[in-house]
PyMOL Python script that loads the backbone (N, CA, C, O; Angstrom):
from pymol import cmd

cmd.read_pdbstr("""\
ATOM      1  N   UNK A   1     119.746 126.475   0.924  1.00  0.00           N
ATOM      2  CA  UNK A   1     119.511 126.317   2.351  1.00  0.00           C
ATOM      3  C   UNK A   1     119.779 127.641   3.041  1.00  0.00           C
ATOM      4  O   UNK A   1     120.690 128.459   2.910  1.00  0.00           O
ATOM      5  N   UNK A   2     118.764 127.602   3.772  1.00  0.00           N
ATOM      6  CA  UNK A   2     119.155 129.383   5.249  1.00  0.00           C
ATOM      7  C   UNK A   2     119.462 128.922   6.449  1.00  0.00           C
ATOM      8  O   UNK A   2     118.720 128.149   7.055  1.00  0.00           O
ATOM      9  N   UNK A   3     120.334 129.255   6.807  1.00  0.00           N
ATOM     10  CA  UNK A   3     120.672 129.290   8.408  1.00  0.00           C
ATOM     11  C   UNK A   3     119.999 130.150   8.950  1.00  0.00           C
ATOM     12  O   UNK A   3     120.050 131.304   8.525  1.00  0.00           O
ATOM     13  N   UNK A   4     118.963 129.712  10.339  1.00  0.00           N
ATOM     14  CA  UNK A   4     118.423 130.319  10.768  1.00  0.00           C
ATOM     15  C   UNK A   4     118.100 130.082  12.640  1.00  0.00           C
ATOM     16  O   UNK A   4     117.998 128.995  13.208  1.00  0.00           O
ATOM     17  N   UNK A   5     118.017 131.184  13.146  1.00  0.00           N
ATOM     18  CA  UNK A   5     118.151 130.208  14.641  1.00  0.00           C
ATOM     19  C   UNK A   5     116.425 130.596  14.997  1.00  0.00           C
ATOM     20  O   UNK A   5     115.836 131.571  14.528  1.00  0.00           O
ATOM     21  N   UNK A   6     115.879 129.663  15.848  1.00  0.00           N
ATOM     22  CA  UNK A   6     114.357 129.324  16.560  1.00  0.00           C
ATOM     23  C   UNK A   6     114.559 129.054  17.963  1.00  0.00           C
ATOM     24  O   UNK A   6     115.464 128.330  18.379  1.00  0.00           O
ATOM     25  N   UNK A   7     113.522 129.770  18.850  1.00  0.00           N
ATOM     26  CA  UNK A   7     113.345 129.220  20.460  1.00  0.00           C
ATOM     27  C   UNK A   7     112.348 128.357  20.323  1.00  0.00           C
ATOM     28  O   UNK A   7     111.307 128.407  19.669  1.00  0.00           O
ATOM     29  N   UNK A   8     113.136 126.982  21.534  1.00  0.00           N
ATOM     30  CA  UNK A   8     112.082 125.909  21.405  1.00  0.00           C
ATOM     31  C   UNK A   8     111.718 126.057  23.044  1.00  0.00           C
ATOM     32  O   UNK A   8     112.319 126.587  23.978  1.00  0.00           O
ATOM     33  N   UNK A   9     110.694 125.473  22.959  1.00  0.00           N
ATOM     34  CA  UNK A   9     109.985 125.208  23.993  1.00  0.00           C
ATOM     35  C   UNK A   9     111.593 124.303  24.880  1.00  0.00           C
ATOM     36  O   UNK A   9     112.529 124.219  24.085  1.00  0.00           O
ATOM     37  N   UNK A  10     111.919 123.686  26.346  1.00  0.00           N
ATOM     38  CA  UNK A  10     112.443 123.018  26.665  1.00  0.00           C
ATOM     39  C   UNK A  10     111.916 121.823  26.369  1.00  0.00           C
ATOM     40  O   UNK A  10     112.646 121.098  25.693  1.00  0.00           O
ATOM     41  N   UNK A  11     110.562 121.276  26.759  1.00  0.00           N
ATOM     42  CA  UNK A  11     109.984 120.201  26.742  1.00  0.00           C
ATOM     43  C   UNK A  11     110.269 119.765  24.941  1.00  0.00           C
ATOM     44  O   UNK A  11     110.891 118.755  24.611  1.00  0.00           O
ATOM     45  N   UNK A  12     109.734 120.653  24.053  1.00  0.00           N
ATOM     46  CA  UNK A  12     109.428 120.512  22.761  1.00  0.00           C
ATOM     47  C   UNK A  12     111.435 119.997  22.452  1.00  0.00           C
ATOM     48  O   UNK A  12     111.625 118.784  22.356  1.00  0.00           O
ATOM     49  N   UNK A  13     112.289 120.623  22.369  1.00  0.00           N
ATOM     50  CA  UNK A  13     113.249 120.432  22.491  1.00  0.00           C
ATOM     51  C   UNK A  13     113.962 119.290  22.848  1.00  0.00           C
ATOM     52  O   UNK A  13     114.651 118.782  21.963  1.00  0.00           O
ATOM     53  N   UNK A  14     113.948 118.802  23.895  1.00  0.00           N
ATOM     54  CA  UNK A  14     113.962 117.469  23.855  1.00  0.00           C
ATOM     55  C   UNK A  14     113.510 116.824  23.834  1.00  0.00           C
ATOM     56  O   UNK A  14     113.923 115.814  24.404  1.00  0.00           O
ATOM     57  N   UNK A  15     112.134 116.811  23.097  1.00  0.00           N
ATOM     58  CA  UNK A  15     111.583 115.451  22.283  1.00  0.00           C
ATOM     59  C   UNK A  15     112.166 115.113  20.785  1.00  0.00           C
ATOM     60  O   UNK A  15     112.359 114.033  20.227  1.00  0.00           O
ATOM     61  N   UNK A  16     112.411 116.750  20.268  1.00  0.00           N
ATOM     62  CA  UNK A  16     113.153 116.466  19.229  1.00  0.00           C
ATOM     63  C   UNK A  16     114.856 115.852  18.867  1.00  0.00           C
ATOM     64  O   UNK A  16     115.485 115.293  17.969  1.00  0.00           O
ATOM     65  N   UNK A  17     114.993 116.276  19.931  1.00  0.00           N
ATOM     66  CA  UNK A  17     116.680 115.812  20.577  1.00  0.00           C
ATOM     67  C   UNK A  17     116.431 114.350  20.365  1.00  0.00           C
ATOM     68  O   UNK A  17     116.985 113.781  19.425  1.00  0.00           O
ATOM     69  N   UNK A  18     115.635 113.709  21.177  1.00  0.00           N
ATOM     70  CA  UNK A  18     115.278 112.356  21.766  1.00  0.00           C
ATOM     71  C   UNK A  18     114.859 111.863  20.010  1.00  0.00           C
ATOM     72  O   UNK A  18     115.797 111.297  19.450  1.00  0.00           O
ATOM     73  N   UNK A  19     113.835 111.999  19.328  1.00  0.00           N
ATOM     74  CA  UNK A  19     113.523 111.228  17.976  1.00  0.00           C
ATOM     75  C   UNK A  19     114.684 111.739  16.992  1.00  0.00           C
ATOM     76  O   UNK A  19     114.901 110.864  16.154  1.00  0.00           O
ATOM     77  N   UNK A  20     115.443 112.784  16.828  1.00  0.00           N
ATOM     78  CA  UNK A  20     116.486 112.591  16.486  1.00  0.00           C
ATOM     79  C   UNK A  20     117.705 111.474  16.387  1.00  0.00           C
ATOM     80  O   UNK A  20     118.036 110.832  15.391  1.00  0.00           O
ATOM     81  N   UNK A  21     118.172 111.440  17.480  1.00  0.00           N
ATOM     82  CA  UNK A  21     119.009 110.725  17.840  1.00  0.00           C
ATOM     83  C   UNK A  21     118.610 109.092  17.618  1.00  0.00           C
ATOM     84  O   UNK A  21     119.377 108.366  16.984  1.00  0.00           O
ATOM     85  N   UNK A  22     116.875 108.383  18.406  1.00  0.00           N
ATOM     86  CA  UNK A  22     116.153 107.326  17.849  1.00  0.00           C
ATOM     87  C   UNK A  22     116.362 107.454  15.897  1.00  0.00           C
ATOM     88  O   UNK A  22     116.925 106.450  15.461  1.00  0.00           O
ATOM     89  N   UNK A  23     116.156 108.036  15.284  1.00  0.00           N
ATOM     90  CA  UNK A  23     116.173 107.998  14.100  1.00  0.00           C
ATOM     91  C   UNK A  23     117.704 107.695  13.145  1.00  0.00           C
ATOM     92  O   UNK A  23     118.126 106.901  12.305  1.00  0.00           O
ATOM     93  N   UNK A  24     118.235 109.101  14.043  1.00  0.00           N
ATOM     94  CA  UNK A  24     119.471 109.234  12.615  1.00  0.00           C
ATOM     95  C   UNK A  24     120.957 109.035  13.737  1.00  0.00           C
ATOM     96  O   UNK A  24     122.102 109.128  13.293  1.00  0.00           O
ATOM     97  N   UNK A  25     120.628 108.735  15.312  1.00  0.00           N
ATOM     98  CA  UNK A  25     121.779 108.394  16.335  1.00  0.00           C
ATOM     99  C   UNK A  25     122.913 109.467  16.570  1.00  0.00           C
ATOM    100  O   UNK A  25     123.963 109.354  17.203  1.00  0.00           O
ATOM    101  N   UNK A  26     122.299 110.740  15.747  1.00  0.00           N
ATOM    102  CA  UNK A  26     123.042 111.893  16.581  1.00  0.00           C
ATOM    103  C   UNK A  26     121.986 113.110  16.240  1.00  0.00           C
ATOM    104  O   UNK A  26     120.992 113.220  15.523  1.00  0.00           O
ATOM    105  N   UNK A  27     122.847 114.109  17.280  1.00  0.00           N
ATOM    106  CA  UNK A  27     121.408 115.657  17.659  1.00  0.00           C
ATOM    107  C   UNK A  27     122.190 116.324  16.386  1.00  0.00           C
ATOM    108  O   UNK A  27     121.696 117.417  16.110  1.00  0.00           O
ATOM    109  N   UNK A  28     123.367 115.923  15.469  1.00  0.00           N
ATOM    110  CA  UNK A  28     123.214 116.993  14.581  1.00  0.00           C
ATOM    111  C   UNK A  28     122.394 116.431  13.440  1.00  0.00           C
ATOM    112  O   UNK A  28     123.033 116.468  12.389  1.00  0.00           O
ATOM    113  N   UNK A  29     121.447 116.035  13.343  1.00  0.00           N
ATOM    114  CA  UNK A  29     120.566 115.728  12.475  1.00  0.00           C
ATOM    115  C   UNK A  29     119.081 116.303  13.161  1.00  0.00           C
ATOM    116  O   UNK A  29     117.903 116.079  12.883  1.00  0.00           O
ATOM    117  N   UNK A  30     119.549 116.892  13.878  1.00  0.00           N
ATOM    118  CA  UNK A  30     118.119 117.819  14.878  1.00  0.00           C
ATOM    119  C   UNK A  30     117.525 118.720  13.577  1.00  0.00           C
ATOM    120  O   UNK A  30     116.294 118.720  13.562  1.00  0.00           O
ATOM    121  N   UNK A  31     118.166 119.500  12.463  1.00  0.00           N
ATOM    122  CA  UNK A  31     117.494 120.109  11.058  1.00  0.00           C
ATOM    123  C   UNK A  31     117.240 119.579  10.511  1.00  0.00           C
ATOM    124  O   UNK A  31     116.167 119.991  10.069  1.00  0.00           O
ATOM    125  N   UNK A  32     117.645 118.262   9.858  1.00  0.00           N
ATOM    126  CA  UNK A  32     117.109 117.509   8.949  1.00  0.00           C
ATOM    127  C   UNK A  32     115.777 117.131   9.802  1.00  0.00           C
ATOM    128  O   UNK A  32     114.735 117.462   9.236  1.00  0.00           O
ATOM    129  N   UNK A  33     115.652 116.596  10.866  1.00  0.00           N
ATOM    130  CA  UNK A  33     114.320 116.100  11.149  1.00  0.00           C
ATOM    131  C   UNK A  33     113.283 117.320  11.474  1.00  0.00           C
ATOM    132  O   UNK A  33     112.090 117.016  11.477  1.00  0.00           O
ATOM    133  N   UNK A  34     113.594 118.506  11.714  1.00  0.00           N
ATOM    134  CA  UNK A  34     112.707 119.747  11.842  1.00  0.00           C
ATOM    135  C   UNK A  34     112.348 119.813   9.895  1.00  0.00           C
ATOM    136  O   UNK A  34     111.165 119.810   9.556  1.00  0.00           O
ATOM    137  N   UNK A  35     113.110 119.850   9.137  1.00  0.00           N
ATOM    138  CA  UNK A  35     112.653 120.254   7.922  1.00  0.00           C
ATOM    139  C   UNK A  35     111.599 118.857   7.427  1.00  0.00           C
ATOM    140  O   UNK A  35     110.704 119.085   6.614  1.00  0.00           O
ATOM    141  N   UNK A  36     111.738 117.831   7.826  1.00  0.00           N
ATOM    142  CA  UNK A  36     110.741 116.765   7.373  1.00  0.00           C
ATOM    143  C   UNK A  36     109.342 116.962   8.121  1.00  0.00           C
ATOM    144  O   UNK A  36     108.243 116.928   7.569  1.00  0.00           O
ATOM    145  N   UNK A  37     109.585 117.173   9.467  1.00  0.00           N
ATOM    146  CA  UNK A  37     108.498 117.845   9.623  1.00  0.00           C
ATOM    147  C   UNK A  37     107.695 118.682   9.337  1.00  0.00           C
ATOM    148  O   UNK A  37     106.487 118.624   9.570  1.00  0.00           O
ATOM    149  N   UNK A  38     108.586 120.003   8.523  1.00  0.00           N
ATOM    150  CA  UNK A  38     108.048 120.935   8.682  1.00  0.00           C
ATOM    151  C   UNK A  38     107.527 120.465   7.351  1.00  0.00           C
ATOM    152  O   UNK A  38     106.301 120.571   7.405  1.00  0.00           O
ATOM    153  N   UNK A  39     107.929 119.958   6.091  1.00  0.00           N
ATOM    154  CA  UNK A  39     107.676 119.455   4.908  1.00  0.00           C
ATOM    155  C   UNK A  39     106.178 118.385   5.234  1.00  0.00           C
ATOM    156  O   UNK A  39     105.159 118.736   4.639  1.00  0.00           O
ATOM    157  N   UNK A  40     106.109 117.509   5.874  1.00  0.00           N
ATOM    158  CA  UNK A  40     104.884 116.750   6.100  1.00  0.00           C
ATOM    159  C   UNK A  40     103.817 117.968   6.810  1.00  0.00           C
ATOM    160  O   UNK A  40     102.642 117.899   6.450  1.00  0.00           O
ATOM    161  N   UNK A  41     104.227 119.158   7.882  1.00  0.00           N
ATOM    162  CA  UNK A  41     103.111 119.295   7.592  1.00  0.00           C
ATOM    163  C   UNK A  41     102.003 120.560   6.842  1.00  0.00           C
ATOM    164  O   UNK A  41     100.864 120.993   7.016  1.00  0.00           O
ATOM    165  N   UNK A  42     103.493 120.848   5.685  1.00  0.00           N
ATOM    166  CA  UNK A  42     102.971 121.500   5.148  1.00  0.00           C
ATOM    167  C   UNK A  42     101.868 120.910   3.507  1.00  0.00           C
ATOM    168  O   UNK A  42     101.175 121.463   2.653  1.00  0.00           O
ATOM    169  N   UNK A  43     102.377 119.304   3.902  1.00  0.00           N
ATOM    170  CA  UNK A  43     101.387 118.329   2.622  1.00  0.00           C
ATOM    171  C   UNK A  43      99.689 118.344   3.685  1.00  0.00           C
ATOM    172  O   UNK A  43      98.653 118.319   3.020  1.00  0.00           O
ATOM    173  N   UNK A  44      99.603 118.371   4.757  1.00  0.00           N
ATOM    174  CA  UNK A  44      98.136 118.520   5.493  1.00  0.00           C
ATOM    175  C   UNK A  44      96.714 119.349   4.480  1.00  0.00           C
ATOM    176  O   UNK A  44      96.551 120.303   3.719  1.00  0.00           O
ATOM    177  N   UNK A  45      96.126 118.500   4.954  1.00  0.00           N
ATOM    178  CA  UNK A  45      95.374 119.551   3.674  1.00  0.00           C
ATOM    179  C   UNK A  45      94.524 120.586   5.240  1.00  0.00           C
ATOM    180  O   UNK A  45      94.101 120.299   6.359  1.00  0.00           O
ATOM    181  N   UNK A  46      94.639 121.631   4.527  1.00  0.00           N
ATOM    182  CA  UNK A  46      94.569 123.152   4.978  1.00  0.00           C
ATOM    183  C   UNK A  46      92.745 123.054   5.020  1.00  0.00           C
ATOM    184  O   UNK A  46      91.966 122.905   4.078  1.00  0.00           O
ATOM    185  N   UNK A  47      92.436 123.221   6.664  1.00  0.00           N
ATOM    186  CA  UNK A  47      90.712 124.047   6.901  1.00  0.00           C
ATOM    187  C   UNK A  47      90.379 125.088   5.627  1.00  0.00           C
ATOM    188  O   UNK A  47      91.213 125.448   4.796  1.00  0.00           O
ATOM    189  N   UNK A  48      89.513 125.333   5.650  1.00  0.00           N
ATOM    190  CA  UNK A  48      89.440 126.537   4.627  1.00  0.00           C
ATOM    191  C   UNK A  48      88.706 127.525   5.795  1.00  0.00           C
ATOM    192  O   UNK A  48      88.679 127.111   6.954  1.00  0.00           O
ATOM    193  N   UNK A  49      88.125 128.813   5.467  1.00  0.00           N
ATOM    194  CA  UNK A  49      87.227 129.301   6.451  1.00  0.00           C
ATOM    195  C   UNK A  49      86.054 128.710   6.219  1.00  0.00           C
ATOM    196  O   UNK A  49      85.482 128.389   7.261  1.00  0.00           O
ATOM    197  N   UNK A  50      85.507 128.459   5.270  1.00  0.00           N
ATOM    198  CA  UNK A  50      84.052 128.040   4.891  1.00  0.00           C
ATOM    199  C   UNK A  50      83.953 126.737   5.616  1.00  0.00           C
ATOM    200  O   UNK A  50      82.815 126.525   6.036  1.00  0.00           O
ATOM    201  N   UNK A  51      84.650 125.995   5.825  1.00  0.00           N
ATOM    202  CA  UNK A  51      84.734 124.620   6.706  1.00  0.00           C
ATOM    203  C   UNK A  51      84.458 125.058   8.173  1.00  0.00           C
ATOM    204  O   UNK A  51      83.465 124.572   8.715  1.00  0.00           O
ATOM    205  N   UNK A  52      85.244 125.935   8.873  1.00  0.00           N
ATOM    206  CA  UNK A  52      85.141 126.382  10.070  1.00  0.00           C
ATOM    207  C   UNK A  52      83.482 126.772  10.334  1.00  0.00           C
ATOM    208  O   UNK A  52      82.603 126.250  11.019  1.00  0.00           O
ATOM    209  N   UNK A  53      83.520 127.818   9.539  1.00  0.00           N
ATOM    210  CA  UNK A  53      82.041 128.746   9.359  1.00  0.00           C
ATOM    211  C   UNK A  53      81.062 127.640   9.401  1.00  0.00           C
ATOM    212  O   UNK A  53      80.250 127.682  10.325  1.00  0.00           O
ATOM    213  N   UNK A  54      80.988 126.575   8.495  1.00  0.00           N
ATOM    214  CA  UNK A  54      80.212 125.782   8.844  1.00  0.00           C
ATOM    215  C   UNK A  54      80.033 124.875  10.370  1.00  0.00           C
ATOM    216  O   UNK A  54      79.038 124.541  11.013  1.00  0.00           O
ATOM    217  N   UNK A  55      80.822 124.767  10.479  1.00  0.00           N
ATOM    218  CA  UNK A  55      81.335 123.554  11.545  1.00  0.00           C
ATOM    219  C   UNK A  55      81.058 124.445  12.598  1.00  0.00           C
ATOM    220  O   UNK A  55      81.117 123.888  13.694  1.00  0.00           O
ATOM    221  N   UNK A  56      80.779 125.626  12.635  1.00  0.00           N
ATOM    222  CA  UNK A  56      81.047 126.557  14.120  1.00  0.00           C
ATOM    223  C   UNK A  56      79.486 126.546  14.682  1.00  0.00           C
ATOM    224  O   UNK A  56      78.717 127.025  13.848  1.00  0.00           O
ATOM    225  N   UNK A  57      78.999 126.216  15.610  1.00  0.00           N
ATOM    226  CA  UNK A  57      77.883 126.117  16.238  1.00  0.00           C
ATOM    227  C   UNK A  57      77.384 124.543  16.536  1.00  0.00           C
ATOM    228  O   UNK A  57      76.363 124.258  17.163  1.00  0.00           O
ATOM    229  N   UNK A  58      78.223 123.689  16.016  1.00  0.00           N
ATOM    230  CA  UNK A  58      77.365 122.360  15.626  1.00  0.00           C
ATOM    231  C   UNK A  58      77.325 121.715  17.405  1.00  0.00           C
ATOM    232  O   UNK A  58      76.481 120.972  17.905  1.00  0.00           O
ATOM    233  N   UNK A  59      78.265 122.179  17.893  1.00  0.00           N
ATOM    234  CA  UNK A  59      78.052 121.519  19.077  1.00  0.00           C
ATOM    235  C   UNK A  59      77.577 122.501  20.437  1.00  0.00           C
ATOM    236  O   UNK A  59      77.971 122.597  21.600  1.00  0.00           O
ATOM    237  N   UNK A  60      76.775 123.000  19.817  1.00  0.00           N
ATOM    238  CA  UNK A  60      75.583 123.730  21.068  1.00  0.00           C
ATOM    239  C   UNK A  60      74.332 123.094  21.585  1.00  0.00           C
ATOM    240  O   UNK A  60      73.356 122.543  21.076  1.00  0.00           O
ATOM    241  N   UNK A  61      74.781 123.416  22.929  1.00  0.00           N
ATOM    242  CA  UNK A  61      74.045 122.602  23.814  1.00  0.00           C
ATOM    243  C   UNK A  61      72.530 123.216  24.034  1.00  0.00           C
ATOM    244  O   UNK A  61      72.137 124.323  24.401  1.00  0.00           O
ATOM    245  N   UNK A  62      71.804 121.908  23.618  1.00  0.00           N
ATOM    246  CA  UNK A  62      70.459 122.725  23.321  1.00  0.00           C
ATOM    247  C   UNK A  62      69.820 122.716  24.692  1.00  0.00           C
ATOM    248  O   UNK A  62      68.762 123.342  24.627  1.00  0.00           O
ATOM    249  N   UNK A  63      70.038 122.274  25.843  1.00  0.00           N
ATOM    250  CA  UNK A  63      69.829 121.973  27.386  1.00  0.00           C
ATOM    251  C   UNK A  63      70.557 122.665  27.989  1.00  0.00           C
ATOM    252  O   UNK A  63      71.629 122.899  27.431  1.00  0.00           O
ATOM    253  N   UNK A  64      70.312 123.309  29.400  1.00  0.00           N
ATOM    254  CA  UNK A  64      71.537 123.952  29.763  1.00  0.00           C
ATOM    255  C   UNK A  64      71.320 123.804  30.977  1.00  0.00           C
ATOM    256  O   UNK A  64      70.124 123.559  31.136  1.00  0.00           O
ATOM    257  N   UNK A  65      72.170 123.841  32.430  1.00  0.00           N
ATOM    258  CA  UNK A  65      72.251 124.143  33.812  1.00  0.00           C
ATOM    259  C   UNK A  65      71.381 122.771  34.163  1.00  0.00           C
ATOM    260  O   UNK A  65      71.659 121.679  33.666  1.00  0.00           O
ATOM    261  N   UNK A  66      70.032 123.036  35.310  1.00  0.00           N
ATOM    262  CA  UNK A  66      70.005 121.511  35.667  1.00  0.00           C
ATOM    263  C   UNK A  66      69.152 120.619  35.058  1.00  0.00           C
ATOM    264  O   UNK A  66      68.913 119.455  35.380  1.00  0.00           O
ATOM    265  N   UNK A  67      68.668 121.343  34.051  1.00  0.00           N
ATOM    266  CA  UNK A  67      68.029 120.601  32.994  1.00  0.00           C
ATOM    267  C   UNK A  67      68.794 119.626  32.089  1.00  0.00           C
ATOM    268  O   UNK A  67      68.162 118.705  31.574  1.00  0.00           O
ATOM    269  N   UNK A  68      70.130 119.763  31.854  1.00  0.00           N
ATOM    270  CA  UNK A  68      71.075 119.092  30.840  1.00  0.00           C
ATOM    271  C   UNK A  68      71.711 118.157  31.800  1.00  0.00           C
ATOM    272  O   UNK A  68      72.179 117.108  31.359  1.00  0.00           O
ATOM    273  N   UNK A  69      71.799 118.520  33.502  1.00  0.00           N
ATOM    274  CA  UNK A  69      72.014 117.275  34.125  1.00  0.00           C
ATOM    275  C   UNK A  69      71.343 116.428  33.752  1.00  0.00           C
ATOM    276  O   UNK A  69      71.680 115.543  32.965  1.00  0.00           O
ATOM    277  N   UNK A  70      69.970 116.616  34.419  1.00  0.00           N
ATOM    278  CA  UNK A  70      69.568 115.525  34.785  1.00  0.00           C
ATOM    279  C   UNK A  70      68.948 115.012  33.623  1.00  0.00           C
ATOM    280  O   UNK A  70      68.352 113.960  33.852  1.00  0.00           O
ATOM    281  N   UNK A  71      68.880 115.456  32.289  1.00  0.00           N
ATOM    282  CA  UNK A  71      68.543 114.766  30.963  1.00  0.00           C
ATOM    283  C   UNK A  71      69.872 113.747  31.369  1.00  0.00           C
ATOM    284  O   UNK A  71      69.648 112.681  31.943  1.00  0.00           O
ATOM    285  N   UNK A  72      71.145 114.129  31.054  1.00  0.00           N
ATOM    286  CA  UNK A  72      72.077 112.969  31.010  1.00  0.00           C
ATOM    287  C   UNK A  72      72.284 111.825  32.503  1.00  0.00           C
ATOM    288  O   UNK A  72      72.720 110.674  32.486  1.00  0.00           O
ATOM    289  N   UNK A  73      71.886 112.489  33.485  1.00  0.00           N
ATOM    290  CA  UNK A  73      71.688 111.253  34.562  1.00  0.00           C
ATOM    291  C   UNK A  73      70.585 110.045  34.310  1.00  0.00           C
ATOM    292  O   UNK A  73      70.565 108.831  34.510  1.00  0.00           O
ATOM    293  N   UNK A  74      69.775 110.928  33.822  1.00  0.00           N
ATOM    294  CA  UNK A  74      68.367 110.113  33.461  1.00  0.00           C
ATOM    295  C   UNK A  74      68.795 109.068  31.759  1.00  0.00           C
ATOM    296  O   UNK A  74      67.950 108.355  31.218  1.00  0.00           O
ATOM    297  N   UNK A  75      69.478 109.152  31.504  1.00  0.00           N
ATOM    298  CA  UNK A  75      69.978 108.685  30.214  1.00  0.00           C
ATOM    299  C   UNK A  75      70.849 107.686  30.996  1.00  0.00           C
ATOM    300  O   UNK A  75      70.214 106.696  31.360  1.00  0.00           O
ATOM    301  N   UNK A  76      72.227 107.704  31.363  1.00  0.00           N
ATOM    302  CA  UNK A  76      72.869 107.023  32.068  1.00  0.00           C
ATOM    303  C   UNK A  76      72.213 106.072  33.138  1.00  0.00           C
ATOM    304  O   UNK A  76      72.748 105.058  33.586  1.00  0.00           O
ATOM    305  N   UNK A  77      71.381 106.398  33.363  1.00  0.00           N
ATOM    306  CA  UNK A  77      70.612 105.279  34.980  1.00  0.00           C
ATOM    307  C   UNK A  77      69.296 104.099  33.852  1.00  0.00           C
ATOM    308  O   UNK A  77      68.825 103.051  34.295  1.00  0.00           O
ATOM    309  N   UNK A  78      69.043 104.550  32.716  1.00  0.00           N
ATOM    310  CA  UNK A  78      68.742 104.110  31.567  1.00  0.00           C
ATOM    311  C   UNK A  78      69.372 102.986  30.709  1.00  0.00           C
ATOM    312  O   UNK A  78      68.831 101.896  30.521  1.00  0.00           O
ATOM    313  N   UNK A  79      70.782 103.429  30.120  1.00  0.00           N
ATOM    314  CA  UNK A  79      72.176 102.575  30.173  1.00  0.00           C
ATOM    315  C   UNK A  79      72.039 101.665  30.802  1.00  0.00           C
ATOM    316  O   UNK A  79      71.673 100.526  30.511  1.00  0.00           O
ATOM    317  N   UNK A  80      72.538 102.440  32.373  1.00  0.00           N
ATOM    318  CA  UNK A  80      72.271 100.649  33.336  1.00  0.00           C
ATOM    319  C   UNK A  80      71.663  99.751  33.391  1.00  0.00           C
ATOM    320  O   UNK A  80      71.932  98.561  33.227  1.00  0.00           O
ATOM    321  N   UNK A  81      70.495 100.438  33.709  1.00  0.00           N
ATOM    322  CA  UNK A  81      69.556  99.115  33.320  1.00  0.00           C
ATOM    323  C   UNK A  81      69.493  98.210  32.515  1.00  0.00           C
ATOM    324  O   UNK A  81      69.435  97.033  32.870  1.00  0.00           O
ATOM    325  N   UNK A  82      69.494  98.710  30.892  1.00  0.00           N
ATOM    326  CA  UNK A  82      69.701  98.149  29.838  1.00  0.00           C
ATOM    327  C   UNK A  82      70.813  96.981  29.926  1.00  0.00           C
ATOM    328  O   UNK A  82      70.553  95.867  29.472  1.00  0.00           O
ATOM    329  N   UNK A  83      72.361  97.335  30.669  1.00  0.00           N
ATOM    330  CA  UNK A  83      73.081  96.233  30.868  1.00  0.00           C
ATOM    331  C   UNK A  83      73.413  95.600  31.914  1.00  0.00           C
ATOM    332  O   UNK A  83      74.484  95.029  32.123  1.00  0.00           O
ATOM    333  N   UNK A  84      72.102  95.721  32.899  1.00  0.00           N
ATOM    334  CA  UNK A  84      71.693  95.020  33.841  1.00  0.00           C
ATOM    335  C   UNK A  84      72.825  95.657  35.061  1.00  0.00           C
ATOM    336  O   UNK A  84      72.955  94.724  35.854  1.00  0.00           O
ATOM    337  N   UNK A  85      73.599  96.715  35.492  1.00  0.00           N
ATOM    338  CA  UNK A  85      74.332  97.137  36.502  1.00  0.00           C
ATOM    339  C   UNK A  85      73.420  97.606  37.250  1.00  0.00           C
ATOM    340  O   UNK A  85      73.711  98.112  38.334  1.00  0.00           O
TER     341      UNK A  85
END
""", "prot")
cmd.dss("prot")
cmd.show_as("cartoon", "prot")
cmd.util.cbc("prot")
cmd.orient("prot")
């Protein structure tokens, strides 16, 4: 084990304070629950770049300014109708 000191956010800080204490009923168990965390999320399975690279463009808007309005107003007033509003 390393002793080591970290700045937390305030907010971030006492949330961990707070599920601490819910969990193990005191803040000196504030490391044990940072290291389980940090352990779960280092099991995440990891983006690769080739995932990104792919994935990067997919949501470009093929409409733009008031053409992409009123495609989606005209879609929506469509909707309605369909469920009778």
């Amino acid at each position: 084990m390393v002793k080591t000191t970290i700045t937390l956010e305030d907010s971030l800080y006492r949330r961990l304070v707070k599920e601490a204490l819910d969990r193990y009923g005191r803040t000196r168990s504030l490391s044990r629950l940072i290291n389980e965390k940090l352990r779960s999320a280092e099991m995440l399975p990891k983006e690769s770049a080739g995932d990104i690279e792919r994935s990067f463009g997919c949501w470009a808007m093929k409409d733009k300014g008031a053409r992409y309005v009123r495609k989606m107003r005209l879609q929506s007033e469509e909707r309605l109708k369909r469920m009778s509003l």
